[in-house]
Backbone as CSV, one residue per row, in Angstrom:
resi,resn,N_x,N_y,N_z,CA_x,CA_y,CA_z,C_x,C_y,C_z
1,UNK,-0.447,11.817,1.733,0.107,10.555,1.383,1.512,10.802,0.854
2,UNK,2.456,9.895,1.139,3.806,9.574,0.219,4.358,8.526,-0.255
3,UNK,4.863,8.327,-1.092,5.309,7.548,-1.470,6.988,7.367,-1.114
4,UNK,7.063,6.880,-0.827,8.780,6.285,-0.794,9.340,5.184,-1.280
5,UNK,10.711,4.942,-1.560,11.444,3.833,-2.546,11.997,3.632,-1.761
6,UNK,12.534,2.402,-1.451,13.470,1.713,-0.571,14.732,2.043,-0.875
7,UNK,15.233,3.083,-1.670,16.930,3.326,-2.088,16.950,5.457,-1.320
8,UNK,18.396,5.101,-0.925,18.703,6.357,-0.843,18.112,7.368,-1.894
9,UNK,18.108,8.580,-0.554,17.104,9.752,-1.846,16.004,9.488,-2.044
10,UNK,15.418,8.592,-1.851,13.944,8.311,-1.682,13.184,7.698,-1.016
11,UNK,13.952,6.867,-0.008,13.412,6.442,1.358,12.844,7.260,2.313
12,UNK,13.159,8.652,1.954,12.263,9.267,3.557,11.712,10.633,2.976
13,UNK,10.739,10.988,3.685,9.397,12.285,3.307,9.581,13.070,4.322
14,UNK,9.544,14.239,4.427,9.658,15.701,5.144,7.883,16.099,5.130
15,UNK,7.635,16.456,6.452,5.900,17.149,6.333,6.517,18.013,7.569
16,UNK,5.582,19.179,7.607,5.603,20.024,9.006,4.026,19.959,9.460
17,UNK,4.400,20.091,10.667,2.885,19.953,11.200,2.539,21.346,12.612
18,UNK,1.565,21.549,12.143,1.114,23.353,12.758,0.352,23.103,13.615
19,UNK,0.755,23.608,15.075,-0.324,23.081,16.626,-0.547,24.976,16.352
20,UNK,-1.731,25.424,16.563,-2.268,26.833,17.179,-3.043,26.361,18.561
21,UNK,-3.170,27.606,19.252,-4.124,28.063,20.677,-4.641,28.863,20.499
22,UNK,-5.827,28.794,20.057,-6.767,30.305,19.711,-6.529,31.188,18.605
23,UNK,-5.946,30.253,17.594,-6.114,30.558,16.217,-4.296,31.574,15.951
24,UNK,-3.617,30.964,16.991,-1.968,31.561,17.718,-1.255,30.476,17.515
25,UNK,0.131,30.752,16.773,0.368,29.840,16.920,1.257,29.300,18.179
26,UNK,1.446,28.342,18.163,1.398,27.654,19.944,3.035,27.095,19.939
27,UNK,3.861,28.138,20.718,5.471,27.132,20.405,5.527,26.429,21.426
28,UNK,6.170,25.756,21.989,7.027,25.143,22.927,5.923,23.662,22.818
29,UNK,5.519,22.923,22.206,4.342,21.629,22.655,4.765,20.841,21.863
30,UNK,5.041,19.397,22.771,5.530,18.358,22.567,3.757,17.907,21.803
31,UNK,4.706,16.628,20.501,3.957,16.488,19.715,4.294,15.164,19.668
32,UNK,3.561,13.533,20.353,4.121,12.659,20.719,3.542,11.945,19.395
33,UNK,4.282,11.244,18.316,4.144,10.415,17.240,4.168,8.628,17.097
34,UNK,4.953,8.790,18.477,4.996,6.891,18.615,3.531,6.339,18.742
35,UNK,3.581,5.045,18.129,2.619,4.439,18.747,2.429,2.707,20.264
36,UNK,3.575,3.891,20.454,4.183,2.277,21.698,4.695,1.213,21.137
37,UNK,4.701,0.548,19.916,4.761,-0.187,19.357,5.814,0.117,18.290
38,UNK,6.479,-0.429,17.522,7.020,-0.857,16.084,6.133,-0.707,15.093
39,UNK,6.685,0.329,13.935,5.964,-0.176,12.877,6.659,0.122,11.665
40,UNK,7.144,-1.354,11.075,8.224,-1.602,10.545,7.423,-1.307,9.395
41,UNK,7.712,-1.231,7.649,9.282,-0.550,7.595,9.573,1.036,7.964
42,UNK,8.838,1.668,8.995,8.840,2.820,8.826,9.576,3.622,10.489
43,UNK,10.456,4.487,10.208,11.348,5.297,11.459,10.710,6.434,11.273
44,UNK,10.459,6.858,12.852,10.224,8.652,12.814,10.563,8.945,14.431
45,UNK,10.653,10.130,14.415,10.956,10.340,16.246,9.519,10.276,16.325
46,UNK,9.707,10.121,18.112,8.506,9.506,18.774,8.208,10.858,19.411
47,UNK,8.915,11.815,19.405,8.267,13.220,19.659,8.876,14.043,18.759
48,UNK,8.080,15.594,19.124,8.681,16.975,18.098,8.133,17.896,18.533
49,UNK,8.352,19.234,19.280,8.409,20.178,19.609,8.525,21.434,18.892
50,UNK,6.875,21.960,18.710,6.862,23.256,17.866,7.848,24.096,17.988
51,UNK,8.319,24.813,16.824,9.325,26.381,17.452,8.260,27.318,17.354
52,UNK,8.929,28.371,17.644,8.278,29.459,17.876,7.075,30.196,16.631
53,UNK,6.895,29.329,15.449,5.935,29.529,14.887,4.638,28.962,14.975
54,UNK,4.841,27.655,16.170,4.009,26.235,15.975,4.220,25.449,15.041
55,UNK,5.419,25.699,14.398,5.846,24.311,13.193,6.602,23.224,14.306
56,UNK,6.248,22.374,13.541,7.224,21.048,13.974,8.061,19.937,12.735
57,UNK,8.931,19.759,12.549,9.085,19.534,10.870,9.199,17.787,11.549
58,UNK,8.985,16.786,10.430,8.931,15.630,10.685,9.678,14.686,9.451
59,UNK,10.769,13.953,9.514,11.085,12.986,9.019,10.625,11.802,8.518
60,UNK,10.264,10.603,7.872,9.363,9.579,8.009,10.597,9.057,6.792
61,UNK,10.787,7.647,7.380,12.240,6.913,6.616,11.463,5.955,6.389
62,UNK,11.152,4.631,5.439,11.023,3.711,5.055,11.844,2.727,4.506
63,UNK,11.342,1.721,4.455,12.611,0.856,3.956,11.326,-0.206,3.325
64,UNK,11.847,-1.342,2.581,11.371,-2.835,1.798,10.428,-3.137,3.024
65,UNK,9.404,-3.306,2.442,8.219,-3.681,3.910,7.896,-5.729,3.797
66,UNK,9.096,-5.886,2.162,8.780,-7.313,2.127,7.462,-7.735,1.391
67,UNK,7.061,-8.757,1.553,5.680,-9.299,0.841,4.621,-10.234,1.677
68,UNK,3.579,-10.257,2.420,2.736,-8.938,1.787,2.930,-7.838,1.877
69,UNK,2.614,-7.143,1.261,2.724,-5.344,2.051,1.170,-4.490,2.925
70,UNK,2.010,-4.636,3.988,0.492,-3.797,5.012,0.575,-2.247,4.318
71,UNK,-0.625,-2.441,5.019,-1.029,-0.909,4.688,-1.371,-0.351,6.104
72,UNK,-0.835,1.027,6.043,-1.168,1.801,7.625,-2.112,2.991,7.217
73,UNK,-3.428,3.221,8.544,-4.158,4.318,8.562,-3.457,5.079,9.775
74,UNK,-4.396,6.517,9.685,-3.727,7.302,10.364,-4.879,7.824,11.389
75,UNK,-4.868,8.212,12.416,-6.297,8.200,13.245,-6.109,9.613,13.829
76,UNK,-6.965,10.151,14.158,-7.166,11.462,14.259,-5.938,11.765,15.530
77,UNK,-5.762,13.226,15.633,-4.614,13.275,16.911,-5.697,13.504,18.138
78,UNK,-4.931,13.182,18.975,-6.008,13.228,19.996,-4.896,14.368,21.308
79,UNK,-5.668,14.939,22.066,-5.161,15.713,22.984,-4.825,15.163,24.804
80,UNK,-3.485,15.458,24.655,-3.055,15.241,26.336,-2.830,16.122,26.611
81,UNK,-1.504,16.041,27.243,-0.752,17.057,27.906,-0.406,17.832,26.817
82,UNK,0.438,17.305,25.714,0.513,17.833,24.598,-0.690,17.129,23.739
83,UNK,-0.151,16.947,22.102,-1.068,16.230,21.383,-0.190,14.760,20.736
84,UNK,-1.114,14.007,19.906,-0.636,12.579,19.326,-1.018,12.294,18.346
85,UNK,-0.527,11.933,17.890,-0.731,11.018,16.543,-0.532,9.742,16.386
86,UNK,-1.226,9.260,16.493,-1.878,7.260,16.237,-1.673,6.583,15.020
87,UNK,-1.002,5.741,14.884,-1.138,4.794,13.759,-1.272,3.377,13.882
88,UNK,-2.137,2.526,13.188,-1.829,1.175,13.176,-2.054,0.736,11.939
89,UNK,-0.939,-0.475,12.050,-0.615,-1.281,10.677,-2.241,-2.359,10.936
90,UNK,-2.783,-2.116,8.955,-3.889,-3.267,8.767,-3.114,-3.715,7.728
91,UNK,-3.803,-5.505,8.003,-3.416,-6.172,6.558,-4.118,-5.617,5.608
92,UNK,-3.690,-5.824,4.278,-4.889,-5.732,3.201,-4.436,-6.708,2.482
């Protein structure tokens, strides 16, 4: 989880995320994050490509989501060609 503030310096969170192949880690694999869709208040690239350790480092920017405020889950990654990561905005 993170938290972010809608002001510079605290609008956006850094995570890395580790793909292995047989317990190796796995470079060159696209790591697709979009979910086809918008999901405001939040920016991230819609892909990321392990280096040569299997890291992939990831950005996540936020901004004022307004009132109400949704809340987003995160759904397991699922495997293609490369792998994904799913999100959708629920009310609460």
């Amino acid at each position: 989880m993170f938290k972010l503030y809608p002001a510079p310096g605290q609008d956006t969170a850094y995570t890395t995320l580790h793909v292995t192949k047989f317990g190796q880690p796995a470079a060159g694999v696209d790591l697709y994050l979009g979910t086809g869709k918008p999901l405001p208040p939040f920016t991230f690239p819609d892909k990321v490509t392990t280096d040569a350790n299997g890291r992939a480092a990831v950005a996540i920017t936020g901004a004022d989501p307004g009132n109400p405020r949704p809340t987003w889950t995160a759904s397991p990654l699922r495997h293609r060609t490369g792998s994904s990561a799913r999100s959708s905005p629920t009310d609460s």
